[in-house]
C-alpha positions as CSV (number, residue, x, y, z in Angstrom):
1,X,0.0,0.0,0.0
2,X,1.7,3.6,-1.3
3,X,0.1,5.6,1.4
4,X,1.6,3.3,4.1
5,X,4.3,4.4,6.0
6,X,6.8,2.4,7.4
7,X,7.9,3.4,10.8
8,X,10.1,0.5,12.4
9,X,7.6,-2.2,13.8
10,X,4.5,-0.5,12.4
11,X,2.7,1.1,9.7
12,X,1.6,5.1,10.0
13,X,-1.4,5.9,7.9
14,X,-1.6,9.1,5.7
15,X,-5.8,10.2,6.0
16,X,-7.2,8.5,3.8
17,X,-5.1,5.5,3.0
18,X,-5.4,4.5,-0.6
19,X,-4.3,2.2,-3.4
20,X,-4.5,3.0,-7.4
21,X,-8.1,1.0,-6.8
22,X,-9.5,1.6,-3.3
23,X,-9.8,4.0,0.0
24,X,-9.1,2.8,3.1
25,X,-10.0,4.0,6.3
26,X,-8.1,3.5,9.5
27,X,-10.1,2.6,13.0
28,X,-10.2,6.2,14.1
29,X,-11.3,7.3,10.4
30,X,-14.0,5.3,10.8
31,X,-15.4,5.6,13.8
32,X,-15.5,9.8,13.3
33,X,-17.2,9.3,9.9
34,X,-20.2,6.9,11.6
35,X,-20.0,8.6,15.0
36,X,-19.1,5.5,16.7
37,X,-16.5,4.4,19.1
38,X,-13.4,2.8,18.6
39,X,-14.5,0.1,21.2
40,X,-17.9,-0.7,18.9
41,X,-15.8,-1.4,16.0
42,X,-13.8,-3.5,18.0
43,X,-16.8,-5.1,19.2
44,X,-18.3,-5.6,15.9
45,X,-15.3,-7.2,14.7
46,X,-15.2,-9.4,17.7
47,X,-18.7,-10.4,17.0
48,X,-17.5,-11.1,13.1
49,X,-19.7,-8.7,12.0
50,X,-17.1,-6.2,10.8
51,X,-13.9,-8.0,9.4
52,X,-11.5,-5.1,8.2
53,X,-7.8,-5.7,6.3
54,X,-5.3,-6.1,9.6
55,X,-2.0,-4.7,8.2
56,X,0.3,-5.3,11.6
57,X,-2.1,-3.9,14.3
58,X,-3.6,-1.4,11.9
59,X,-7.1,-2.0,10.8
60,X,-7.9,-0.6,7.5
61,X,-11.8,-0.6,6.3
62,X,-12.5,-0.8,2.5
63,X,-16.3,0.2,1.2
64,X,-17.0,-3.1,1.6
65,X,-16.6,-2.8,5.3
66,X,-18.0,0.9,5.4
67,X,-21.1,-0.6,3.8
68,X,-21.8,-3.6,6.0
69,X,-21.4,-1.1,9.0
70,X,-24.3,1.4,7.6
71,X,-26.3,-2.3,7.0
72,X,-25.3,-2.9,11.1
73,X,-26.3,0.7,12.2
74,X,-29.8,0.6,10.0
75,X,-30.3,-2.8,11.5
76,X,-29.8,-1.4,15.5
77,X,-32.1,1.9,13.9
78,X,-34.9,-0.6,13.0
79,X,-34.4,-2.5,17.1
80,X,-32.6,-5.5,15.9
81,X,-30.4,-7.6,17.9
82,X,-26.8,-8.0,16.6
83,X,-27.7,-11.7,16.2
84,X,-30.7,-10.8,14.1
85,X,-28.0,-8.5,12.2
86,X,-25.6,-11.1,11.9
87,X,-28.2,-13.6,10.3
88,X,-29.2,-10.6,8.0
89,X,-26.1,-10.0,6.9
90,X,-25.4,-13.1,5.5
91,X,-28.8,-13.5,4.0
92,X,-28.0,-10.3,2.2
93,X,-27.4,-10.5,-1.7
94,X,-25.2,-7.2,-2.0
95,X,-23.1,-5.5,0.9
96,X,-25.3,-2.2,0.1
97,X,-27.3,-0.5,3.0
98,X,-31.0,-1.3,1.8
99,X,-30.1,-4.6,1.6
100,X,-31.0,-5.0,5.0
101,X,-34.1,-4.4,4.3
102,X,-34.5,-6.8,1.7
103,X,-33.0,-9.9,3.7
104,X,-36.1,-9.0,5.9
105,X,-39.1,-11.5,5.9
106,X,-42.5,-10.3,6.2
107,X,-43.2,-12.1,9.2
108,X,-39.6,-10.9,10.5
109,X,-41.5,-7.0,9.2
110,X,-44.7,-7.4,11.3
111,X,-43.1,-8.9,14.6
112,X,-40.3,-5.7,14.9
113,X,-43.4,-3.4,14.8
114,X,-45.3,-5.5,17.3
115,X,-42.1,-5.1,19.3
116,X,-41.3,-1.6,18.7
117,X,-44.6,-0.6,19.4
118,X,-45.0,-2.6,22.7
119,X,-41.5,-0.4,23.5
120,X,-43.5,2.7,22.8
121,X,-46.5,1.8,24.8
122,X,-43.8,1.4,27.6
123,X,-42.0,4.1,27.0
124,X,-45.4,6.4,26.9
125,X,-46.2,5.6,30.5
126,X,-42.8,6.3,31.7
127,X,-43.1,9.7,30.3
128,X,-46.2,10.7,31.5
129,X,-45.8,9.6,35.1
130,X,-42.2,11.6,35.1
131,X,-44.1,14.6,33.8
132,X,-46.8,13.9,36.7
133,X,-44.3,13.4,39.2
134,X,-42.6,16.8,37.9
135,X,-45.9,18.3,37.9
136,X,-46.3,17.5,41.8
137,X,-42.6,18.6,42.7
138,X,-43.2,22.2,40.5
139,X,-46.4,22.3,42.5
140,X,-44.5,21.6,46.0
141,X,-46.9,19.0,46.6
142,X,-44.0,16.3,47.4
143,X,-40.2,16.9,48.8
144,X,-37.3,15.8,46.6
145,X,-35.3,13.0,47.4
146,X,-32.3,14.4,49.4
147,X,-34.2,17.7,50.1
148,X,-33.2,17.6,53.1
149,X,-37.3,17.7,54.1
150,X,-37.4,14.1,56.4
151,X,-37.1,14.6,59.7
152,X,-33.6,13.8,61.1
153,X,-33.6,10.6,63.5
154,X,-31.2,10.9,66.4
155,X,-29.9,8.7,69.3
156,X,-30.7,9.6,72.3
């Protein structure tokens, strides 16, 4: 690779590393352009999810890899588990984002959004008792926790 450099026991990047035919991004490239950590790549590498070029220690992503991470983040955006992602994945015809969607079943369609749905049901009660329970605290109808309002018990 042209746009390696060699610096004793390992390789220094130049942003973006390249070759007459491909881009390559390093860990850290990657992880600013999806806005995810270092550790989740790591993770989804560990998981086999991700599997970038290793060059020494240096992990280089092609747009192979860049795509099958957009596939991994629509995947989480829709409430799929990694495993369900996984499985996805390697259903998928093409490593191109809306491919996702189309390694989807229909059955696979209707129970995510029974699920999601159950998780917004749950999530709708939450809010409204916090907004109740604000409600009563703006209203000074119950002390804060740690207010300092409970009587102090001491030993006599």
């Amino acid at each position: 690779m042209s746009n390696l450099l060699n610096n004793g026991d390992f390789y220094t990047s130049v942003t973006p590393v390249s070759t007459a035919a491909e881009e390559y991004l390093t860990i850290g490239q990657m992880a600013s352009e999806f806005n995810v950590s270092l550790r989740t790549l790591r993770f989804y590498e560990d998981r086999r999810l991700l599997s970038p070029l290793r060059h020494g220690t240096m992990r280089l992503y092609d747009h192979r890899q860049r795509a099958r991470l957009q596939m991994i983040l629509k995947g989480k955006r829709l409430g799929f588990t990694l495993t369900e992602i996984g499985a996805m994945l390697r259903t998928a015809a093409r490593e191109e984002p809306e491919e996702i969607e189309n390694a989807l079943a229909p059955d696979k369609i209707v129970s995510q959004i029974s699920a999601l749905e159950r998780q917004r049901q749950v999530l709708y009660v939450a809010i409204r008792e916090l907004r109740a329970t604000h409600q009563k605290l703006q209203q000074g109808a119950m002390p804060a926790i740690g207010s300092g309002s409970h009587a102090a018990v001491s030993a006599a």
